[in-house]
N, C-alpha and C positions, 0 to 999 in steps of 0.2 A: 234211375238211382237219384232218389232226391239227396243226396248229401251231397253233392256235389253243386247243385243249385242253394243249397244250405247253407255250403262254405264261401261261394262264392261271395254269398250277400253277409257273412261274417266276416271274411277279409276285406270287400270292401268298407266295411265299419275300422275297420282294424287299421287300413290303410289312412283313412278319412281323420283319424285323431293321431297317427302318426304326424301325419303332415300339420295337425293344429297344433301341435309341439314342437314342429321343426325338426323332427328326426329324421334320418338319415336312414335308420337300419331300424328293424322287427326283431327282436331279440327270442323271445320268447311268447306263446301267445296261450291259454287257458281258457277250456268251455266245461261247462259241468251241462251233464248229458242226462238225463233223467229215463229212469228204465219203460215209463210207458210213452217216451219219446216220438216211437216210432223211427228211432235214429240206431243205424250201425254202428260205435264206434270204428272200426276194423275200416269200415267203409268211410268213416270219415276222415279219417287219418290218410288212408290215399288220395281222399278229394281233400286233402292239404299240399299235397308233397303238389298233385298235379295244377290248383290253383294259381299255388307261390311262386310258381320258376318266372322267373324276370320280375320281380318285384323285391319292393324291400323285404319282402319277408321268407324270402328264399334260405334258405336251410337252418328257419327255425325254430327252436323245438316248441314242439304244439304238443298240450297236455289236454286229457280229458279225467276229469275225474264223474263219475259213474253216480247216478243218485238214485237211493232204491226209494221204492213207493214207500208214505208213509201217511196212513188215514186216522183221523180221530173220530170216535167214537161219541156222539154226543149225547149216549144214553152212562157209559161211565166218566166219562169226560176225559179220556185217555188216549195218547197218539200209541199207535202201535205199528211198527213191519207186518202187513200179511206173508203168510206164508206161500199161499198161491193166487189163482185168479179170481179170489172169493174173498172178498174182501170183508173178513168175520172176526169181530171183536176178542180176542181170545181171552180174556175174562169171562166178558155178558153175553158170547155168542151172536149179539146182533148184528148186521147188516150194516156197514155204514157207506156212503157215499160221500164224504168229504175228503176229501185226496189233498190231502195237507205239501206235500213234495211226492215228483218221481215227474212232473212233466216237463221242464224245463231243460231249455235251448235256451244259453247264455254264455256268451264271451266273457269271462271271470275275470281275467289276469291280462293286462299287456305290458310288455317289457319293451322299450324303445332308447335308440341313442340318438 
């Protein structure tokens, strides 16, 4: 289970600017997760609960927000959602391969006191 090697090295970031503030406590902590991640959410959220325990950042709330694919077309010049694993302009039908968001792994949000 890489998510828990994921989160590790997230909290440790998370930790690392707590302390460059002088904070005390983790309040709140936010990743945007991207759908061709290769990441569980379900699985990442347990590898929070089990990371945190004795640290500041024990019991708190960790948000993911969810990023779907989204590719542009460089024949209409148009971003667009595919609908499945074919990633087909649905205007001009073609093919595109620039994956504009859906891959990112990012700590968004830190909340500290």
């Amino acid at each position: 289970m890489h998510e828990v090697s994921l989160m590790e090295n997230t909290l440790d970031i998370a930790l690392q600017h707590a302390s460059q503030q002088g904070a005390n406590k983790i309040h709140r902590l936010k990743m945007r997760v991207g759908a061709m991640s290769g990441v569980v959410p379900e699985a990442l959220e347990f590898a929070f609960d089990v990371v945190a325990r004795n640290t500041i950042a024990e019991g708190a709330k960790f948000e993911i927000e969810q990023m779907p694919v989204v590719c542009y077309c460089t024949n209409c010049q148009t971003e667009f959602k595919p609908e499945d694993l074919i990633y087909e302009c649905p205007q001009c039908h073609q093919l595109s391969h620039d994956i504009r968001s859906g891959r990112e792994i990012e700590l968004t949000t830190l909340e500290v006191s």
